[in-house]
TORPANU-303603 format. One record per residue (C-alpha): residue number from 1; residue in one letter; x, y, z. Coordinates in Angstrom, 1 decimal, decimal comma. Layout:
N
{zase NUM; "A"; {X; Y; Z}} ...
# end
This chain:
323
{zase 1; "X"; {0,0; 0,0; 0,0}} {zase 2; "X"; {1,3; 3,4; -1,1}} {zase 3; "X"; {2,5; 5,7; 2,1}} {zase 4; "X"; {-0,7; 8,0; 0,7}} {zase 5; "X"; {-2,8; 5,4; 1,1}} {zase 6; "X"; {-2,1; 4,3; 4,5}} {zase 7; "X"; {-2,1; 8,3; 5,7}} {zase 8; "X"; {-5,8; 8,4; 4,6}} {zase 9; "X"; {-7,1; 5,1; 5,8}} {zase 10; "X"; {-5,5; 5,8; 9,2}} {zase 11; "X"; {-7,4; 9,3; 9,0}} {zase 12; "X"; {-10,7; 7,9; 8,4}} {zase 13; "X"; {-11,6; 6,8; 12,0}} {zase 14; "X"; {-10,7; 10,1; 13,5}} {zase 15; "X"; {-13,4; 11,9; 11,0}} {zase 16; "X"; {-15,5; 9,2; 12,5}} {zase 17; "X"; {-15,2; 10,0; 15,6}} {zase 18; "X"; {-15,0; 13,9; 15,5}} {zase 19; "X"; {-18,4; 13,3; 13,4}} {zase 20; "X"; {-20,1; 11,5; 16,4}} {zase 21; "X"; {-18,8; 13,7; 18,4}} {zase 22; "X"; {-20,3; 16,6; 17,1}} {zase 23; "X"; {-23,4; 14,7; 16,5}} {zase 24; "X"; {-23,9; 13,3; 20,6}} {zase 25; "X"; {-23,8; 17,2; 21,6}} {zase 26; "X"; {-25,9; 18,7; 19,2}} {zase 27; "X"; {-28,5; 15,9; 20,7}} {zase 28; "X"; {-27,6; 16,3; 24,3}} {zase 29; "X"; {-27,9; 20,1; 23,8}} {zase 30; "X"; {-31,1; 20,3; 21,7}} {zase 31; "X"; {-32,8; 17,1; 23,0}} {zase 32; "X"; {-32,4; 17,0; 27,0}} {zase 33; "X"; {-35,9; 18,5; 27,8}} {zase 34; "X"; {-34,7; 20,4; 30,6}} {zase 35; "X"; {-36,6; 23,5; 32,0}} {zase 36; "X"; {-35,4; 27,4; 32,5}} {zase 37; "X"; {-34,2; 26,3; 36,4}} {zase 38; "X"; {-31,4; 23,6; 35,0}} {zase 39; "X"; {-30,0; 26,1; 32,7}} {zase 40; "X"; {-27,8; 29,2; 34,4}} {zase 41; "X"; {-30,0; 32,7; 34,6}} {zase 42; "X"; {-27,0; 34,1; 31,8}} {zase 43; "X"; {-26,5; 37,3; 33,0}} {zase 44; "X"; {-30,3; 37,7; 33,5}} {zase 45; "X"; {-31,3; 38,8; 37,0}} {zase 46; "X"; {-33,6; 36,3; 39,5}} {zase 47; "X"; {-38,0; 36,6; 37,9}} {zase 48; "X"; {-39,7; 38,1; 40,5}} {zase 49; "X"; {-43,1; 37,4; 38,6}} {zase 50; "X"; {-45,1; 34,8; 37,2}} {zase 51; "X"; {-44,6; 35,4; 33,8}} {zase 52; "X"; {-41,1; 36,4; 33,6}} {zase 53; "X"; {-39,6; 32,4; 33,6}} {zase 54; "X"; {-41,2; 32,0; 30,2}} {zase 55; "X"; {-39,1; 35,5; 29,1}} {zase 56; "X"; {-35,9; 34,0; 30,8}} {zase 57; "X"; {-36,6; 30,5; 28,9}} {zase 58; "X"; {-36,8; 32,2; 25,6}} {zase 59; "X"; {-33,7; 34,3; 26,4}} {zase 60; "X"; {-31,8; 30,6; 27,5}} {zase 61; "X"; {-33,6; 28,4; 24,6}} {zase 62; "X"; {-32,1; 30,8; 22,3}} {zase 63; "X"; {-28,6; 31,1; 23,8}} {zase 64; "X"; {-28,5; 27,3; 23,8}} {zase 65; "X"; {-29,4; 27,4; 19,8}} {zase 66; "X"; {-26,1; 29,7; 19,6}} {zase 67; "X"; {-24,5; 27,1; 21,3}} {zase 68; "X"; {-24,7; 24,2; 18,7}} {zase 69; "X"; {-24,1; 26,4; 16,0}} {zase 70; "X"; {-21,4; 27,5; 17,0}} {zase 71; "X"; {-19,9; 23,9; 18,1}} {zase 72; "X"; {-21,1; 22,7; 15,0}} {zase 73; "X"; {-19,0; 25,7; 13,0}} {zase 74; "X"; {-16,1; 25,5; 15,5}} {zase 75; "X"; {-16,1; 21,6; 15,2}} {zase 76; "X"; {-16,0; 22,1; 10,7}} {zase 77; "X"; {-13,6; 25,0; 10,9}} {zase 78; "X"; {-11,1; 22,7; 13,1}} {zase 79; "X"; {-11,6; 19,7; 11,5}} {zase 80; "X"; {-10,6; 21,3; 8,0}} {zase 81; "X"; {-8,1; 22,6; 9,0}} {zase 82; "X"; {-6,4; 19,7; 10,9}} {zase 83; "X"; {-7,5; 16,6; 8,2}} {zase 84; "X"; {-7,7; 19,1; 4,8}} {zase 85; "X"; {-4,3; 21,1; 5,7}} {zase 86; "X"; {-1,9; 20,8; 2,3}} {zase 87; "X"; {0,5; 17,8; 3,1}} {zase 88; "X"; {4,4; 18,3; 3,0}} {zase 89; "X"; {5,1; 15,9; 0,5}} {zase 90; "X"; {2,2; 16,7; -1,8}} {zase 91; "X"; {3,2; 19,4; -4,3}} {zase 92; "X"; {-0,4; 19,0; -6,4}} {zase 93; "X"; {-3,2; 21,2; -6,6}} {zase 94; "X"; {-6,2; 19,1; -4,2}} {zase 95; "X"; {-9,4; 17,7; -6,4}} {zase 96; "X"; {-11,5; 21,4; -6,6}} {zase 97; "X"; {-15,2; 20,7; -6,0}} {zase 98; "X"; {-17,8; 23,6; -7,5}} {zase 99; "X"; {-21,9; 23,4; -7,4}} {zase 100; "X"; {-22,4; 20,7; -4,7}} {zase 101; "X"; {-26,2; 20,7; -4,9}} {zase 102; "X"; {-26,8; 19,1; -1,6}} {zase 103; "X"; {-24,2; 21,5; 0,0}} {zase 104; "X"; {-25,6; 24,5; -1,2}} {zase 105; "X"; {-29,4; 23,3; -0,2}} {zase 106; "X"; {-27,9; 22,3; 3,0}} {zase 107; "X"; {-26,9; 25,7; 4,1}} {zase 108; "X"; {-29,6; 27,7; 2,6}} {zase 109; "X"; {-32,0; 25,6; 4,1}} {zase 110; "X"; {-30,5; 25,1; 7,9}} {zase 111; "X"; {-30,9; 28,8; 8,4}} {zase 112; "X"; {-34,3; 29,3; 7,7}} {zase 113; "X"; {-35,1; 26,6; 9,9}} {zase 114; "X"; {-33,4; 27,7; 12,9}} {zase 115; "X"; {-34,9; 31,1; 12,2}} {zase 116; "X"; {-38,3; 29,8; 11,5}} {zase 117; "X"; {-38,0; 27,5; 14,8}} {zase 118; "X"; {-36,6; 30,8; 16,9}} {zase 119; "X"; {-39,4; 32,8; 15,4}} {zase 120; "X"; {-42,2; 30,5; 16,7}} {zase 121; "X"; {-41,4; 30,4; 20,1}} {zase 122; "X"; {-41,2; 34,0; 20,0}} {zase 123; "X"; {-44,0; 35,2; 18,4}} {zase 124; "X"; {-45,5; 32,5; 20,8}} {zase 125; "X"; {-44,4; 34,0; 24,0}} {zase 126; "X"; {-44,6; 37,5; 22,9}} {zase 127; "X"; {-48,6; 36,8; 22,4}} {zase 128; "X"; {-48,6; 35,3; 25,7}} {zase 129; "X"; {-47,2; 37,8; 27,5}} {zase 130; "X"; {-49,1; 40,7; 25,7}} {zase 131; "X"; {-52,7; 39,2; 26,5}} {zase 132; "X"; {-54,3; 41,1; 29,3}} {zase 133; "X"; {-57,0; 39,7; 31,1}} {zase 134; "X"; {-60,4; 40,4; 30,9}} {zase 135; "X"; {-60,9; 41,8; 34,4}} {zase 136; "X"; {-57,6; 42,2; 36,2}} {zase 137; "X"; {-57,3; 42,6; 40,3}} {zase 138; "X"; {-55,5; 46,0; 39,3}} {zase 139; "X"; {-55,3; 48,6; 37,0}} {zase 140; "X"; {-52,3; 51,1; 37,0}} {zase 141; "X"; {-51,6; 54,0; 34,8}} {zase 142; "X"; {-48,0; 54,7; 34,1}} {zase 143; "X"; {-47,5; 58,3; 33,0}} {zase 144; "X"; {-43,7; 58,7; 31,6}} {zase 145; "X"; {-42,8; 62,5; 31,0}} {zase 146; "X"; {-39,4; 64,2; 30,8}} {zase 147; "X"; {-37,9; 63,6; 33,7}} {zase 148; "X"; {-39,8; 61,5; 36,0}} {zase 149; "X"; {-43,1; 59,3; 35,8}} {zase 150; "X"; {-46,4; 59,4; 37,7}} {zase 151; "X"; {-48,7; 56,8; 38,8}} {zase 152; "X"; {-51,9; 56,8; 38,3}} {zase 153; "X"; {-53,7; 53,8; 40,6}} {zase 154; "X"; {-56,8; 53,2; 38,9}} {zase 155; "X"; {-58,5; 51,8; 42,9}} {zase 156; "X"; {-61,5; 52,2; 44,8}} {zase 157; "X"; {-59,8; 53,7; 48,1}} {zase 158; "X"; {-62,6; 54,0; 50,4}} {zase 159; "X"; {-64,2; 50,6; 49,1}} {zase 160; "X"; {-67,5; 52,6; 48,1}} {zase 161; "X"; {-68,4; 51,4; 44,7}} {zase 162; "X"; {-70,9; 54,1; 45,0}} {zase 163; "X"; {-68,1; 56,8; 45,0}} {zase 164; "X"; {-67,0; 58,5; 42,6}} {zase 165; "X"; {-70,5; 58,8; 41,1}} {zase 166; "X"; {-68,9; 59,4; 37,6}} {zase 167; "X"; {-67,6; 57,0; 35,8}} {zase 168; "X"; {-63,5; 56,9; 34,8}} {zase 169; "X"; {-64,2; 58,5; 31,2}} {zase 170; "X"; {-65,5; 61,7; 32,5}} {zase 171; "X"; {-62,5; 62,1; 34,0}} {zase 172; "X"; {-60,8; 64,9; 31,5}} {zase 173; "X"; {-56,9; 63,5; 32,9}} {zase 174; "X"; {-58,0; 60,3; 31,6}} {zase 175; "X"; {-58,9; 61,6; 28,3}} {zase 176; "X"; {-55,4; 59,8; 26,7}} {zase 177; "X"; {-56,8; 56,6; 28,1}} {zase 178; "X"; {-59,2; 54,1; 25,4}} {zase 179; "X"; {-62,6; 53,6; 27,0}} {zase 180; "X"; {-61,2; 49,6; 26,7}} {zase 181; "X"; {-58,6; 49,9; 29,6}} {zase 182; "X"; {-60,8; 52,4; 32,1}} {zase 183; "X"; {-63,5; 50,2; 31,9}} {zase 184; "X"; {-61,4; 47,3; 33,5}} {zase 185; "X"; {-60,8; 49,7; 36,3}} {zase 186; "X"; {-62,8; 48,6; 39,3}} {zase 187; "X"; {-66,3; 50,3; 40,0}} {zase 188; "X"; {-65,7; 52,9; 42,5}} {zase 189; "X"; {-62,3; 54,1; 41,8}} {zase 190; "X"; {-61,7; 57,3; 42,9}} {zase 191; "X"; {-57,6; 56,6; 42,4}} {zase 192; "X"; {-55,0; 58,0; 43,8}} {zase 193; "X"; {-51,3; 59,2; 42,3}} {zase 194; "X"; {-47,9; 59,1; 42,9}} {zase 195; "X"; {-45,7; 61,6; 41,1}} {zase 196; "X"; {-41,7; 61,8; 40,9}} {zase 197; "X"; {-39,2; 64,1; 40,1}} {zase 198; "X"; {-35,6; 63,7; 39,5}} {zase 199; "X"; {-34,8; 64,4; 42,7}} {zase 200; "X"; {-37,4; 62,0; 44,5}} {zase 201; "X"; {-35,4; 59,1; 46,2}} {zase 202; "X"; {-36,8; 55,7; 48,0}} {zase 203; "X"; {-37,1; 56,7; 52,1}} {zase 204; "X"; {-35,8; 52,4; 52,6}} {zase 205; "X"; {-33,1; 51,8; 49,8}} {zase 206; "X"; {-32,3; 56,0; 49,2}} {zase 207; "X"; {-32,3; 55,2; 45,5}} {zase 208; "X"; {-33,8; 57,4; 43,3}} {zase 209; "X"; {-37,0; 58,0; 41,5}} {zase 210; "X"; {-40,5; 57,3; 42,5}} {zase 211; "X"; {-41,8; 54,3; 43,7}} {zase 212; "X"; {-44,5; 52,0; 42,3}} {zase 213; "X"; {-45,9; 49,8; 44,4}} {zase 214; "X"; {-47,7; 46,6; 44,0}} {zase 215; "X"; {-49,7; 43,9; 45,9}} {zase 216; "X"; {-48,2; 40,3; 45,7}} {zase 217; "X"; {-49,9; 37,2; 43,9}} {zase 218; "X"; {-52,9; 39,3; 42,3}} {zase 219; "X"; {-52,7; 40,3; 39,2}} {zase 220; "X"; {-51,6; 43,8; 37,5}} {zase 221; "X"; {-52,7; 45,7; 34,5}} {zase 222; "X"; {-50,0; 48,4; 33,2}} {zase 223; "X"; {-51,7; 51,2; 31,0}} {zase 224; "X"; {-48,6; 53,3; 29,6}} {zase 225; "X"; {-49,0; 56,3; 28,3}} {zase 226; "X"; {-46,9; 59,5; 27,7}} {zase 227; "X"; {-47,4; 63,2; 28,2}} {zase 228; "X"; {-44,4; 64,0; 25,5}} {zase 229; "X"; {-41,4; 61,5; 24,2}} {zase 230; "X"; {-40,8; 57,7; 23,8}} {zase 231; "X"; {-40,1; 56,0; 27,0}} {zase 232; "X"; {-39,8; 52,5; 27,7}} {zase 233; "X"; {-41,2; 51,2; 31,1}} {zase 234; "X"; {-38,5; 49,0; 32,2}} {zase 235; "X"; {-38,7; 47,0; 35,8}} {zase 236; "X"; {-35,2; 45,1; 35,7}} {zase 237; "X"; {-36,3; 41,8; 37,4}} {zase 238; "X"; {-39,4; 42,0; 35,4}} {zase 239; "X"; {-37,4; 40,6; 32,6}} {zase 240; "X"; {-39,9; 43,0; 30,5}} {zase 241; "X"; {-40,4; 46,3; 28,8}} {zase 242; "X"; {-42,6; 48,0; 26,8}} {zase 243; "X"; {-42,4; 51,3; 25,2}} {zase 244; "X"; {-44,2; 54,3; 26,6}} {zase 245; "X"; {-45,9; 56,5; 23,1}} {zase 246; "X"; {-47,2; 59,7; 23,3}} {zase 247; "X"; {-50,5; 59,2; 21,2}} {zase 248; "X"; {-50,4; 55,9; 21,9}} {zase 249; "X"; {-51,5; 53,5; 24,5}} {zase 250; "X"; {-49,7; 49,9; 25,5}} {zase 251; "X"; {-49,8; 47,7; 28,2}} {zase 252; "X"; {-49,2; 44,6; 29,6}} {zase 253; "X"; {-50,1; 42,6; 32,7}} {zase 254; "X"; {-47,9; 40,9; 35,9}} {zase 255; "X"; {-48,5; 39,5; 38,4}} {zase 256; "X"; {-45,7; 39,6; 41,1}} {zase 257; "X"; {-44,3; 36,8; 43,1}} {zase 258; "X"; {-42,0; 37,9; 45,4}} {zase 259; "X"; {-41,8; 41,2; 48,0}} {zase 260; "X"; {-39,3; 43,2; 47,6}} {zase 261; "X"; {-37,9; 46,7; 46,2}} {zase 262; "X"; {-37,0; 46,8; 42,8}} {zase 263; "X"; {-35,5; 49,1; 40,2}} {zase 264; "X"; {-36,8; 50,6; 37,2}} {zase 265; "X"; {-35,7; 52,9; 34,3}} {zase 266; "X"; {-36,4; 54,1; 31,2}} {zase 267; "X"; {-34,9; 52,3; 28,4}} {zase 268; "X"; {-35,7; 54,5; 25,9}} {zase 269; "X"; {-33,4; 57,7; 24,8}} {zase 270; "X"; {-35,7; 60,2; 25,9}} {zase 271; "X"; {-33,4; 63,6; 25,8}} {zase 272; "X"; {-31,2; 65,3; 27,5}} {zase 273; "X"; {-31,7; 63,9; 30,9}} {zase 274; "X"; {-32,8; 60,3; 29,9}} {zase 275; "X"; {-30,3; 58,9; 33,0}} {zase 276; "X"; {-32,1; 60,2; 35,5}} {zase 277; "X"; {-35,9; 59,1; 34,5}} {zase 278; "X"; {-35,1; 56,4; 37,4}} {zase 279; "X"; {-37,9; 54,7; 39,8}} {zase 280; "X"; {-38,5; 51,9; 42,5}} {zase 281; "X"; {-41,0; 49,4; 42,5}} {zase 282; "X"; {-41,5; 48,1; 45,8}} {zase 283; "X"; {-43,8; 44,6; 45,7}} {zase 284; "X"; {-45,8; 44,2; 49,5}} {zase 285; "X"; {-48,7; 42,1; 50,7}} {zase 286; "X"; {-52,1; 43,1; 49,2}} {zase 287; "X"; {-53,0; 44,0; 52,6}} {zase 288; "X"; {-50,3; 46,5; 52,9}} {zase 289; "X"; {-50,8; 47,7; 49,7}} {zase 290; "X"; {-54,4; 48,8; 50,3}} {zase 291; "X"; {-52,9; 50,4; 53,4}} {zase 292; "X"; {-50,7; 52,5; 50,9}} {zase 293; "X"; {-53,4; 53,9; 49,0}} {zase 294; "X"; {-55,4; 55,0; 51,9}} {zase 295; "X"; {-51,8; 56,9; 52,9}} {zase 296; "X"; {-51,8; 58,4; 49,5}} {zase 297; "X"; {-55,2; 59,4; 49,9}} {zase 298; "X"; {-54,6; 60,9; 53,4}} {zase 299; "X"; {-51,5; 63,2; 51,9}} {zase 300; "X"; {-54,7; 64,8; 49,3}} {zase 301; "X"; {-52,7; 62,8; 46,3}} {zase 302; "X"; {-56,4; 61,5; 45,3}} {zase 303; "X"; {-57,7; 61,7; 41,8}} {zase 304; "X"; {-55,1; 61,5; 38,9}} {zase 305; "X"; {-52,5; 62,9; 36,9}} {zase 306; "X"; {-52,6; 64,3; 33,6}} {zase 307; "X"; {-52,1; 60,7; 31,5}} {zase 308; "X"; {-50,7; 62,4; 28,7}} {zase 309; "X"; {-51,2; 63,1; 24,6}} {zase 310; "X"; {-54,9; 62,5; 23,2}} {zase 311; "X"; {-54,9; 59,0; 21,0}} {zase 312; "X"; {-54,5; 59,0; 17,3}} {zase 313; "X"; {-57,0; 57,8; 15,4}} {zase 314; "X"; {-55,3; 55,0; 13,9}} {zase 315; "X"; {-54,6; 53,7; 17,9}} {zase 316; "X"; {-58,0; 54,1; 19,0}} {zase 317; "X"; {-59,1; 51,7; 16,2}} {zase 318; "X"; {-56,4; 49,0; 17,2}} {zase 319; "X"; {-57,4; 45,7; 18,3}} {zase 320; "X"; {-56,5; 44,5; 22,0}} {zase 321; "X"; {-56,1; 40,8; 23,0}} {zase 322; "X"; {-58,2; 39,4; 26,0}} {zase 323; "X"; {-58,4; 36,0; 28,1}} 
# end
C-alpha cells in the first residue's frame, strides 16, 4: 500500500469519531428536555413574577441554539483545518469541488429553519405575554414624562363602589386613556397618584425615583401612556419592557411573586436627561398595599394625573387581546 494510502485510511476513524462527536452534543444540547431552572440565569437577574420564567426561557432556549451552532461551526472549521491542511510531501493542486447541490441546499435551508424555529417560540411568548386579562385585580396607569413618571392607581380607596358617582371617562386626565382599559378599572375608583421628580429618592433603599408599588400574587394591568417623548417602562427583574408613546397606548399585565424593592428605568433615549428618568417598585402584601393607597389618599394625592397626549385615530381603532 502506497504511504498516501495508508495516511488516509488511518485518517478515516478520527473523522468518525469527530463526526459522532459533534453529532452526541448537538442531541444532548437540543434534545435534554430540561426546563429554565437547570440552565444558568445568563447574565439575567432572578424573575420576580409569574410570567417572567417563560421571558428568561426564551432568552436561555435561544442562547442554547447559539450554542450548537457554533460547536457545529467551531467543530467544521477545526476539522478542516487539521484533516484538509496541504500535506508536506504533496506538491499538487487538491481535487477542486464547485456546485455541490446538496451542499448549497444544505446551508440555505438550515438557516431558515433555525430562524423559522426561533421565530415561533417567539412570536408565541410574545402573544402570551401581551394578552391582558379580561378583568384584572388592578389597574395602573403609568405616566412617563421628561424627567420622572407618575402613577396613576386606577383603585376604589374607600371601598364605596358608589363613589365616585362618575364613571373613569369623564375624567378629563384620563382623556389619553381608550374607554377599553378604564373600563377594567374597578367600580368605585376614585384613584390615587404618585408623582416623581428627579430628585425623589426611596425613604428604605435612598435610590432614586419614584416608587410603584404593587400587591403580591394578584394580578396587575399596566396602561402606559406618555405626556411628550418615547419612553420604555423597564422593571429590571421584570425581565420585560414596553415602550411608553405619546398618542399611543400599551400595556401589559404581571403579576408579582415575590416582595421586595426593585429598580426601574427608562430604556428609551428620551433627551437630554434620559439617565435620571429612574424609579423603584416596591412589591408588599395586598393587605399593605391597600394600606398605601389609603396613605396616599390621606396626603390629598387622590384623583389622577394628567395621563398624557390624546390617541391618534389609527390607535384608538387598534385591536386589544383578551383571556
Amino acid at each position: 500500500m502506497s504511504p498516501n494510502g495508508s495516511d488516509r485510511s488511518s485518517r478515516r476513524p478520527v473523522r468518525r469519531k469527530l463526526l459522532q462527536a459533534l453529532a452526541a452534543g448537538a442531541v444532548l444540547a437540543t434534545a435534554s428536555g430540561c426546563t429554565y431552572k437547570d440552565f444558568p440565569r445568563l447574565g439575567m437577574p432572578t424573575p420576580v413574577t409569574e410570567e417572567a420564567p417563560r421571558i428568561l426561557s426564551l432568552w436561555q432556549g435561544s442562547w442554547a441554539a447559539a450554542l450548537v451552532v457554533g460547536v457545529l461551526v467551531w467543530g467544521l472549521i477545526i476539522w478542516s483545518v487539521i484533516f484538509h491542511r496541504r500535506s508536506r510531501t504533496k506538491v499538487e493542486v487538491p481535487q477542486q469541488t464547485r456546485y455541490n447541490m446538496p451542499i448549497e441546499a444544505l446551508y440555505t435551508a438550515v438557516p431558515i429553519i433555525i430562524v423559522s424555529v426561533l421565530f415561533y417560540f417567539t412570536a408565541r411568548d410574545e402573544n402570551k405575554l401581551l394578552t391582558n386579562p379580561e378583568k384584572p385585580q388592578h389597574v395602573i396607569n403609568v405616566v412617563g414624562f421628561q424627567w420622572s413618571w407618575a402613577f396613576n392607581y386606577m383603585e376604589d380607596v374607600d371601598g364605596n363602589a358608589a363613589t365616585p358617582a362618575k364613571p373613569l371617562r369623564e375624567n378629563k386626565e384620563l382623556d389619553a386613556i381608550p374607554d377599553r382599559f378604564l373600563t377594567k378599572a374597578p367600580k368605585g375608583a376614585e384613584g390615587v397618584y404618585d408623582i416623581g421628580i428627579p430628585g425623589t429618592r426611596n425613604e428604605q433603599t435612598n435610590n432614586p425615583g419614584p416608587t410603584l408599588w404593587l400587591p403580591k400574587g394578584e394580578t396587575v394591568q399596566f396602561v402606559l401612556t406618555s405626556r411628550d417623548v418615547i419612553h420604555s417602562f423597564w422593571v429590571v427583574p421584570f425581565l420585560m419592557k414596553q415602550d411608553v408613546i405619546p398618542g399611543h397606548t400599551n400595556s401589559f399585565t404581571v403579576t408579582p411573586n415575590k416582595e421586595g424593592t426593585f429598580l426601574g428605568k427608562c430604556a428609551e433615549l428620551c433627551g437630554q436627561d434620559h439617565s435620571r428618568m429612574l424609579f423603584n417598585v416596591k412589591v408588599v402584601s395586598p393587605e399593605r398595599y391597600k394600606q398605601h393607597l389609603k396613605e396616599l389618599a390621606a396626603k390629598g394625592q387622590t384623583g389622577y394625573q394628567p395621563a398624557g397626549i390624546a390617541q391618534t385615530d389609527h390607535a384608538k381603532n387598534a385591536e386589544t387581546k383578551n383571556k
